[in-house]
C-alpha positions as CSV (number, residue, x, y, z in Angstrom):
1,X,165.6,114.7,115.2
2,X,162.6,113.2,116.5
3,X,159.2,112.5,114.4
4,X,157.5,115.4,116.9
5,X,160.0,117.9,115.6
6,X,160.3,117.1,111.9
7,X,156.2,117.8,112.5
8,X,156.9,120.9,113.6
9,X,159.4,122.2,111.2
10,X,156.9,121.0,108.5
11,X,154.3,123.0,109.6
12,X,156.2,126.1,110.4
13,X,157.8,125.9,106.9
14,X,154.4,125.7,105.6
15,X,152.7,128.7,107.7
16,X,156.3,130.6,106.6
17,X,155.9,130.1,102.8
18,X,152.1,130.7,103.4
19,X,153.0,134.2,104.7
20,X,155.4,134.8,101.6
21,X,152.9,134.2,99.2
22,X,150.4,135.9,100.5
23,X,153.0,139.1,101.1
24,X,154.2,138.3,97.8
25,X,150.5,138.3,96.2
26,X,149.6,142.0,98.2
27,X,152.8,143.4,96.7
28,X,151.7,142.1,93.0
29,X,148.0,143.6,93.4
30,X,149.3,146.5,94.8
31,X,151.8,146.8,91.5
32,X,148.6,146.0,89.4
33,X,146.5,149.1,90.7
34,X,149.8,151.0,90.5
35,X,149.3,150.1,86.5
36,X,151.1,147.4,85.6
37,X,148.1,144.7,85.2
38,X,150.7,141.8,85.4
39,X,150.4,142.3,89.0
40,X,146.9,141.5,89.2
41,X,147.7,138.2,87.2
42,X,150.7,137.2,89.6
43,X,149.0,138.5,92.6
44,X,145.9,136.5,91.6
45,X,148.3,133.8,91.8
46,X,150.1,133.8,94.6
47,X,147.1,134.6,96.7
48,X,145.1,131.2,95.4
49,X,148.7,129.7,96.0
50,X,148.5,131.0,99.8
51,X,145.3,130.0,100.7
52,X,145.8,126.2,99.4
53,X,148.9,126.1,101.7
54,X,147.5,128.0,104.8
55,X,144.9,125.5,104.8
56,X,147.0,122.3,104.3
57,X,147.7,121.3,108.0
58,X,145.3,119.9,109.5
59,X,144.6,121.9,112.7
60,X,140.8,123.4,113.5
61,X,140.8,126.9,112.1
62,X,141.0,129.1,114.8
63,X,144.6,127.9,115.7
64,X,146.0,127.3,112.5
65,X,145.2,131.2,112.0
66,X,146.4,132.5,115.2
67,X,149.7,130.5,114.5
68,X,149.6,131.7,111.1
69,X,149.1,135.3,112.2
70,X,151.5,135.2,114.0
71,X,154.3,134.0,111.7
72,X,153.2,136.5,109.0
73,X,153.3,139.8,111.6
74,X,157.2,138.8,112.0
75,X,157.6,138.4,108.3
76,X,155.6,141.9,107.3
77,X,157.7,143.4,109.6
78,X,161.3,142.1,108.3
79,X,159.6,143.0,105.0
80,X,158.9,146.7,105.9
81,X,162.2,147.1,107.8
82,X,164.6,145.5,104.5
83,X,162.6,146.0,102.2
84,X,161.2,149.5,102.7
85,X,163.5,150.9,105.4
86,X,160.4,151.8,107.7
87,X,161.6,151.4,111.5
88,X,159.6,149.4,113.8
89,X,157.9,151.7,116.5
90,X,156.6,150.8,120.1
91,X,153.3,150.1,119.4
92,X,154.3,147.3,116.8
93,X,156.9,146.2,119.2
94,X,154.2,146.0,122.0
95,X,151.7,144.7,120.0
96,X,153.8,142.4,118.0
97,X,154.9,141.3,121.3
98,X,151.6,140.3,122.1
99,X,151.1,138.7,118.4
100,X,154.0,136.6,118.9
101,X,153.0,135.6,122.2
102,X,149.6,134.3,120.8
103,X,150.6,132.7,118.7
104,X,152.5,130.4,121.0
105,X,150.1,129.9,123.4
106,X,148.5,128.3,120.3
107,X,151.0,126.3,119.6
108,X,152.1,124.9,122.7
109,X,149.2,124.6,124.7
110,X,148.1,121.2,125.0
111,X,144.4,120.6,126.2
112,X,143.7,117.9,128.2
């Protein structure tokens, strides 16, 4: 595998694991305002957790959000079809679509 792609696969395991925690930390202050205050504490957590990763690569801000945008529209939607059985309807598959395409234009467009 060449250096370019281990790159690659770095940063999209990053951005991926960013979009965990952060799901992860919505869920636990979600469970805290439901009443169980160890939510707040763990979601607290995870969301500080998130926000160090999001920010670790080292690419100007307005792509490594778009990317990371991206990544975590796939992921909330596995989470909501697994998770909570919801079924994905045309307007997220349309504007997913366009998400997902953003988010590669991002990545792969190399200005000269």
């Amino acid at each position: 595998m060449s250096v370019k792609a281990l790159k690659a696969l770095h940063l999209l395991s990053l951005l991926t694991l960013s979009a965990l925690l952060e799901i992860g930390g919505d869920a636990g202050m979600r469970a805290g305002l439901q009443g169980r205050r160890a939510g707040f504490a763990l979601g607290g957590i995870l969301l500080i957790t998130y926000g160090l990763m999001v920010n670790l690569p080292k690419w100007d801000f307005g792509r490594l959000m778009g990317v990371y945008i991206a990544i975590f529209f796939l992921i909330s939607q596995a989470v909501a079809v697994l998770a909570f059985h919801e079924r994905l309807r045309l307007p997220a598959l349309v504007g997913g679509s366009l998400i997902v395409a953003g988010g590669l234009v991002l990545t792969l467009w190399r200005a000269n």
